[in-house]
C-alpha positions, 0 to 999 in steps of 0.5 A: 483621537486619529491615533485611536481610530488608527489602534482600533481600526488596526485591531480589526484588521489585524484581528481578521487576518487572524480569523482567516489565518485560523480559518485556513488552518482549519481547512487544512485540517479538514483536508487531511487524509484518513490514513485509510485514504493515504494508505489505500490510494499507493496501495492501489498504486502497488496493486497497479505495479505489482500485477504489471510485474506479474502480466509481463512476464510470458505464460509459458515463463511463469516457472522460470526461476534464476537457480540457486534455489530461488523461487520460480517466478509464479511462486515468488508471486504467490508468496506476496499473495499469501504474505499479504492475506496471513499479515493482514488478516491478523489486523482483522482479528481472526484466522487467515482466510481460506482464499489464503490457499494459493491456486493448485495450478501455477498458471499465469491466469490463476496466480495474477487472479489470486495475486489480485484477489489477495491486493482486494483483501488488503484494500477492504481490510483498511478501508474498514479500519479507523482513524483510532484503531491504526494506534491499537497495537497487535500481534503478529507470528503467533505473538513475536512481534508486535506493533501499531495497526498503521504499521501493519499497512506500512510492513506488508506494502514494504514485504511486497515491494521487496518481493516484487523487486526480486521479479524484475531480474527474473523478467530481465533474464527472461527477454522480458523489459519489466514495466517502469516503476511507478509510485503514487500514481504518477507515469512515467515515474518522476524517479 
């Protein structure tokens, strides 16, 4: 008889463990991330960077450019703005919009502005994409390339941060120390 008690008393326990060790793993679940909320945070975060790059550079430096046929330092800007609208705005399903038009003066107040406005129109766009359409596959450069909604996201943060990383030479040859890199948030950088 004590042996049984023993097996019984046994099977709760080890049948309450498994409860909470489901229970646990349906938390962890739960606690999870949409992909619009993951994305959106280093998003943010890029934004962040990026427009420290932009505001550490001098106004009257914002045509500075290394030579060699590069781009200016405001144009180099302008083109993650414009990239960022054009990528993206193939996830919302239409023409790009008209604040694609980059700024006709290449002031440093109207190129950071249109630089911040163009981070704002991919905040918005993947905040109103769902869970289920990040595996919806588009198009994109008139059909030459396709992929996953989710992968749209990734491809336009990593074309920014590619064109962002050109700045930081320019900043250096201007006399300017850029600012220290930043990722998810964190300051200083643990990298």
């Amino acid at each position: 008889m004590d042996t049984l008690k023993r097996r019984d008393w046994l099977g709760r326990v080890l049948g309450a463990l498994g409860l909470v060790g489901l229970t646990r793993a349906g938390v962890r679940a739960q606690a999870k991330p949409s992909f619009a909320e993951e994305f959106g945070a280093d998003w943010q975060t890029a934004k962040a960077y990026t427009l420290e790059v932009a505001n550490a550079m001098p106004a009257e430096k914002y045509d500075f450019t290394p030579g060699g046929g590069m781009r200016g330092f405001a144009d180099l800007l302008l083109h993650i703005g414009q990239a960022q609208y054009g990528i993206v705005s193939a996830v919302r399903g239409g023409e790009p919009p008209a604040q694609m038009q980059p700024p006709a003066e290449k002031t440093k107040e109207a190129v950071v502005a249109y630089l911040t406005a163009s981070f704002d129109y991919v905040a918005e766009s993947v905040a109103q994409v769902s869970e289920r359409r990040t595996q919806e596959v588009i198009k994109l450069f008139g059909g030459r390339l396709e992929m996953p909604v989710w992968k749209v996201f990734h491809f336009v943060r990593d074309h920014t941060t590619h064109h962002r990383a050109y700045g930081l030479p320019y900043l250096r040859l201007s006399g300017v120390e850029p600012p220290r890199y930043r990722f998810a948030g964190t300051r200083p950088s643990p990298v």
